[in-house]
N, C-alpha and C positions, 0 to 999 in steps of 0.2 A: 732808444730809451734815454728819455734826458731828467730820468730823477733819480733820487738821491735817499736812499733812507738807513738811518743812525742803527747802529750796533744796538742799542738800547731795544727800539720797534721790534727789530726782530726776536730780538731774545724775549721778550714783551709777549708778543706773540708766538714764541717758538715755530721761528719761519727762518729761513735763508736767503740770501742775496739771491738765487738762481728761484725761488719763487715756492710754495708747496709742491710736493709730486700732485699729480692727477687725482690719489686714493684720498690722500689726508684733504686735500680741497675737499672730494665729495663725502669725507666723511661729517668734517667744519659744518656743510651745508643740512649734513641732516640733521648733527646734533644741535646745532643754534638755527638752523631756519633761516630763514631769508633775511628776517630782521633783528635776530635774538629773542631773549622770553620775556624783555622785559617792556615791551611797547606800551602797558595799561601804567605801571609803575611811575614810566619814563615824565606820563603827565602831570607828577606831582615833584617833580625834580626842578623846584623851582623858590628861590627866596622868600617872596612873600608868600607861595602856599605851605612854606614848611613853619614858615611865622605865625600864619592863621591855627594849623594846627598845634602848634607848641600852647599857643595863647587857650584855644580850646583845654588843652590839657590841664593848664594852670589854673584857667579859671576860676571854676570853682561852683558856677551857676549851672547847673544843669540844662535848662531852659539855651540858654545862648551856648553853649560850648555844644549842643546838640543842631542847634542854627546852624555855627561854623561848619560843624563835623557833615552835614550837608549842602551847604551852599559848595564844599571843598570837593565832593565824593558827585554830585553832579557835574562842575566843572571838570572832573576828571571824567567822567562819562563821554560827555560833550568833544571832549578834546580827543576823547580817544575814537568814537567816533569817526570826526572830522579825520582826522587822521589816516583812519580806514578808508574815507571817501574820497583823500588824497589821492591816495596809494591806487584805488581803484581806476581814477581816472590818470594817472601816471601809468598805470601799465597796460590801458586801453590805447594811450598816443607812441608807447613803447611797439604795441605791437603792427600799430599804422607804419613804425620810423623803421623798426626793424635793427633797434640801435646794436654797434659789436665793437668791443674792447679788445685792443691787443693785452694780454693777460703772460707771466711766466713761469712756466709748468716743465717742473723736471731740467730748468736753465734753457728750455727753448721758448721763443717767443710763439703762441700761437693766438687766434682769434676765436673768440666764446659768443654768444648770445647775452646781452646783459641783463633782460629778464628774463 
């Protein structure tokens, strides 16, 4: 193992140099998921769509701050979507590759399935 991660990360994470045990990894996995809860969110985590909707809000026009408020709620659709179709075909060429992580569990090094 040739990395390196700060005192901070871990405490961040409440994790240890020697890696989680086996339990708390599969509990991580089931409470947050593969990807966390926030993938639909995650769409809108972005400069100009948080500008689009401030300005919405300010407006003032109902008419156009209702425009925004959907041009912004489709593209987050869209994206999340894509997203999903991402994921889908990343874990079709996953299962072709058969990819494996040395991972560390309980301070041993062992090897996992990575989807």
């Amino acid at each position: 193992m040739a990395h390196h991660i700060s005192g901070g990360a871990l405490d961040r994470h409440q994790s240890q140099p020697t890696g989680p045990i086996i339990d708390e990894a599969l509990r991580r996995l089931s409470v947050h998921g593969r990807n966390g809860p926030w993938r639909f969110v995650d769409q809108f985590n972005n400069l100009l769509i948080l500008l689009l909707l401030r300005a919405a809000v300010l407006l003032g026009h109902s008419v156009d701050a209702s425009a925004i408020l959907g041009v912004v709620l489709i593209k987050g659709m869209m994206g999340f979507v894509q997203e999903g179709k991402a994921e889908n075909a990343l874990t079709a060429i996953c299962t072709m590759l058969q990819p494996i992580a040395a991972v560390l569990r309980d301070g041993q090094c062992i090897s996992c399935r990575v989807w």
